[in-house]
N, C-alpha and C positions, 0 to 999 in steps of 0.2 A: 209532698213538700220537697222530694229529693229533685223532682223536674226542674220544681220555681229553681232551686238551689242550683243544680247543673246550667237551666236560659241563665240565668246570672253573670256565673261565673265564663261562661260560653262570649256572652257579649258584651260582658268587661273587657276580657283580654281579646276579643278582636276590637276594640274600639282604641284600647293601648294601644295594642297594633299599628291600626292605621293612621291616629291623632297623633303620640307620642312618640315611637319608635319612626315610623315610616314616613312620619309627618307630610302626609297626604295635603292639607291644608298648601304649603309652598309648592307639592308638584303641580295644582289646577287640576283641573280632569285629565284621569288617565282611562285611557279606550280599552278595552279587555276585552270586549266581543262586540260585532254589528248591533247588540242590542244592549248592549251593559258596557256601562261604565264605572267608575268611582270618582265621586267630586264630592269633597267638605261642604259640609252646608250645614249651620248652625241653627237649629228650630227650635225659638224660644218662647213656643205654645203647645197647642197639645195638639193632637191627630190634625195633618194637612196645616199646621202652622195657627190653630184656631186659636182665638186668645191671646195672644201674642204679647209677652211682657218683656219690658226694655230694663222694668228700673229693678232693683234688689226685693222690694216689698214683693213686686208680683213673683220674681223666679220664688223666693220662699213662700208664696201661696200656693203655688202650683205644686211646687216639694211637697208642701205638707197632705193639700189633697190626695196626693197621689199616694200618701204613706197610710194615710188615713183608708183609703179606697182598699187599698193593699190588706189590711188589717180587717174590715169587712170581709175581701176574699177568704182571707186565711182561716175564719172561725167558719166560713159558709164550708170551706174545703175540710175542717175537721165534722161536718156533719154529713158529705157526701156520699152515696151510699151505691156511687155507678164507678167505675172502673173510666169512663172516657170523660165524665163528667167532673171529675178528680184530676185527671191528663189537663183539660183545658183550663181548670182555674189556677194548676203551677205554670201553665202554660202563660197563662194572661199573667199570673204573682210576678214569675220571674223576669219578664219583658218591662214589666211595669215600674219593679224597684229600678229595677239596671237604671230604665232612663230619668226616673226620676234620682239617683247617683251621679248622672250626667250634672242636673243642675247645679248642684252643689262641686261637681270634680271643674266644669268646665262653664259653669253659668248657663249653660243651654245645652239641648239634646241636642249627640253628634249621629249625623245619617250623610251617608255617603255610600251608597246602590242608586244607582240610577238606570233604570229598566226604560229604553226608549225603541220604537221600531216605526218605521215611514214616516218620521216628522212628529210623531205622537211620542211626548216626557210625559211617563207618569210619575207620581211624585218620589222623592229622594228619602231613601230609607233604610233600618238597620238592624239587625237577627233579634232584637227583642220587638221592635214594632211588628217582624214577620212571625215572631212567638205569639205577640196579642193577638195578631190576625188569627193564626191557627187555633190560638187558644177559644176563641171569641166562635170559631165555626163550630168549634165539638159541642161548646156549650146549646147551640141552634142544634146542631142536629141530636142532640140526645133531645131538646127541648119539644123538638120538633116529632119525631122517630119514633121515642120509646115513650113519649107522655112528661109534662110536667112533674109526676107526682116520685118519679125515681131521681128527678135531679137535682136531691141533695137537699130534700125539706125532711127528709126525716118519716113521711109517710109513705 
């Protein structure tokens, strides 16, 4: 729980950062490396923009799923009984609330990474979506590695 707790806290204050303080939004894309940039972009669905809700009813669907989903995590995480298996589900906890924080702080998730190299934009994104990502691999490969039966059923 201290990981979910540190992603949190980690990509709140880089999202203050770049939204509020540095208000990235008025600069446009700022170029940082041949392959990375930063550019505001507001995602008001879920992974790659799926779902996509305009009006208030859906951003508070999407909140609530995701608090709800969060709270499945968190009793799966107090049954866990692997050390890496543990690591990914604060991993995916803490990415997860952050962005659903967003909906309610800013009406939609703010991602502003933009990884692009020879003409190829992959999509625009931000240190909790790259915490689910991480979080989301550990979970495969303990699933995968060490057997279903140590990742966090309790047998």
């Amino acid at each position: 729980m201290v990981l979910a707790v540190l992603v949190f806290i980690v990509d709140r204050g880089n999202k203050y950062w770049f939204v509020d303080i540095w208000g990235l939004g008025a600069r446009g894309r700022v170029e940082l490396t041949w392959f990375l940039d930063l550019v505001l972009v507001w995602n008001r669905g879920i992974s790659y923009g799926l779902l996509a809700q305009e009006g208030e009813t859906g951003r508070y669907l999407l909140f609530g799923f995701a608090i709800v989903v969060c709270v499945i995590l968190v009793f799966w995480l107090a049954r866990a009984q692997e050390l890496v298996f543990g690591l990914g589900l604060g991993l995916i906890i803490g990415g997860a609330v952050s962005n659903a924080v967003d909906r309610l702080v800013y009406g939609a998730v703010a991602d502003f990474f933009s990884l692009h190299a020879y003409g190829f934009y992959w999509y625009v994104f931000n240190l909790a979506d790259v915490a689910i990502v991480v979080g989301v691999v550990l979970l495969l490969y303990v699933s995968f590695v060490t057997g279903h039966k140590t990742a966090g059923n309790g047998q």
